[in-house]
VOTIMI-458832 format. One record per residue (C-alpha): x, y, z; residue in one letter. Coordinates in steps of 0.25 Angstrom, whole numbers, plus 5000, padded with zeros to 4 digits. Each point is the difference from the previous one (the first is absolute). Layout:
XYZA ...
! end
This chain:
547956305192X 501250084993X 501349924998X 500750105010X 499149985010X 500049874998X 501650035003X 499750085013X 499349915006X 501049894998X 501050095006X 499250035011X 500149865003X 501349984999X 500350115012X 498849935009X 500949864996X 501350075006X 499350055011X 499649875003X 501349934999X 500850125007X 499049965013X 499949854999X 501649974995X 501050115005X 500049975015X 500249844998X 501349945005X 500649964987X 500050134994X 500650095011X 501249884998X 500049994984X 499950154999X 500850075010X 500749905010X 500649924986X 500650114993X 500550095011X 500849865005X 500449964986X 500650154999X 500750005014X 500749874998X 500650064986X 500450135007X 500449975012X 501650005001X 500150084986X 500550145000X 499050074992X 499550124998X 498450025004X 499850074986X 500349854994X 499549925011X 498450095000X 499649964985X 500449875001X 499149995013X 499050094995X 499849894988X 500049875009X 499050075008X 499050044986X 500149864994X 499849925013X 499050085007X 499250014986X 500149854999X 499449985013X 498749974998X 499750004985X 500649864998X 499149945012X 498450074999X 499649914988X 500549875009X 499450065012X 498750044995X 499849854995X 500549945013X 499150085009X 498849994988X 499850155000X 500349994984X 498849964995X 499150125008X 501050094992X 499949944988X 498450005001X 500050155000X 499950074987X 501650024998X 501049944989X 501249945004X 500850134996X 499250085010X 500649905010X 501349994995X 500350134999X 499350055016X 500949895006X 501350074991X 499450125004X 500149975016X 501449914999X 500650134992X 499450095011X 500649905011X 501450014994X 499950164996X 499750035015X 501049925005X 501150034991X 499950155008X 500749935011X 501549984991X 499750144996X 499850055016X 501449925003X 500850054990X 499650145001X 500249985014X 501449964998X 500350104991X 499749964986X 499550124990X 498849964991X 500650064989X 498749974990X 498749995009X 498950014991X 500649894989X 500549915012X 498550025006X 499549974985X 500949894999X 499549935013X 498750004996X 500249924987X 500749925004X 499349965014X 498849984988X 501049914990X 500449925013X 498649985005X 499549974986X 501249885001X 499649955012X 498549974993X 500549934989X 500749905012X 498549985007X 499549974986X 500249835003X 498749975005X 500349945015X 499650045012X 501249985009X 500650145000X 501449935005X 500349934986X 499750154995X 500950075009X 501249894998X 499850024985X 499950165000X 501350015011X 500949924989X 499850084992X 500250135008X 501249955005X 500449984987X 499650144993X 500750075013X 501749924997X 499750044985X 499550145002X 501350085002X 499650025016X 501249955004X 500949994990X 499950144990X 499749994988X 501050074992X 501049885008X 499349894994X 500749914990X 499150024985X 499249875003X 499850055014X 499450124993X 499249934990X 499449915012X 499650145009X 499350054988X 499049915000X 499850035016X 498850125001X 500750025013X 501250044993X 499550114995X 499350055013X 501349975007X 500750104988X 499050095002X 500150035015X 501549994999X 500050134991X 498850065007X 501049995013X 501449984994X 499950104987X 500449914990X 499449854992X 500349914993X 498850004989X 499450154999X 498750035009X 499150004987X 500449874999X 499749955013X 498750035001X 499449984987X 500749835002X 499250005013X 498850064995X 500449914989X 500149885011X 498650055008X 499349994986X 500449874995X 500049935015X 498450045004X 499649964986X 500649875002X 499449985014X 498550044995X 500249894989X 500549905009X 499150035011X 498849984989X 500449884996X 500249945014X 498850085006X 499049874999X 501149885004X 500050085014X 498549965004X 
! end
């Protein structure tokens, strides 16, 4: 068989994979919390009590909901799968552990771009102008990719309790979203404040969004998306490695 068919079919696996995970994982408990219930709380206690203006607030909302709700499930289906046992019939089929990585990326980034409408819905509802739609569109889905691609570098560790895997992947979630310049703009960060965001892939979402709404950035929209692309790249290739490597200690 031709190497790009070889490709296809891989790929076509990959969809049947998200498919999969999209039916068995997006209706469970934990990921309606983790993903939507979590960040709208976490953005309602910041703004509550604060005068701002929605054109600030939306972009700082719309990034808590992409990271959260494209974490929500990556971080947990490696742990699942070995809990309930259903890996090894997956691994038995003829995939590689890239052709599952990348359908459970897939389904998480499809999770968190679908849901990330919703911030949009409330700010235009509100009154907020989308100033750049088709570069904020573009930016949400790489980033939803880049954030999904993280959470499978945290269900790399090969457990089968889903719970260590959530506590681990909510550190650090929590702490990407007080460096990111959600809350705090970045251009009113001290220069170490500044140094710290910049290794943040949510800082550069959260830059984006503010001049797809706002009109103006901190870094220029070239920028932004080649760092997350930059981010997606480099986050899914660690994942496949790790996940290769810790395949075998799950069975």
């Amino acid at each position: 068989m031709a190497t790009s068919q070889v490709y296809l079919e891989q790929l076509r696996r990959s969809f049947a994979i998200a498919k999969k995970d999209i039916r068995v994982y997006y209706s469970k408990g934990p990921v309606v919390i983790s993903g939507i219930l979590f960040p709208a709380s976490l953005f309602l206690a910041f703004c509550m009590g604060r005068h701002m203006s929605m054109s600030f607030l939306i972009p700082g909302l719309l990034a808590i909901t992409l990271l959260f709700t494209a974490t929500a499930v990556s971080p947990v289906v490696a742990p699942w799968e070995t809990m309930m046992r259903t890996l090894e019939r997956l691994v038995s089929c003829p995939v590689v552990v890239s052709t599952i990585i990348f359908g459970d990326m897939l389904a998480s980034s499809i999770f968190g771009v679908a849901i990330s409408i919703v911030p949009i819905l409330v700010g235009l509802v509100a009154g907020v102008n989308m100033l750049h739609p088709f570069i904020l569109a573009l930016g949400i889905i790489l980033s939803a990719s880049c954030f999904s691609s993280l959470g499978l570098i945290f269900s790399s560790p090969p457990t089968s309790m889903p719970a260590t895997i959530q506590m681990l992947s909510s550190i650090v979630k929590f702490s990407l979203v007080f460096i990111s310049g959600i809350f705090i703009p970045l251009d009113e960060l001290p220069a170490w404040g500044k140094g710290i965001a910049s290794i943040s892939p949510l800082t550069y979402f959260t830059d984006l969004a503010r001049y797809c709404v706002q009109g103006n950035s901190q870094y220029p929209v070239f920028i932004d998306l080649v760092v997350i692309l930059a981010f997606t790249v480099l986050f899914l290739v660690v994942a496949i490695k790790l996940h290769e490597r810790n395949l075998p200690k799950r069975f």
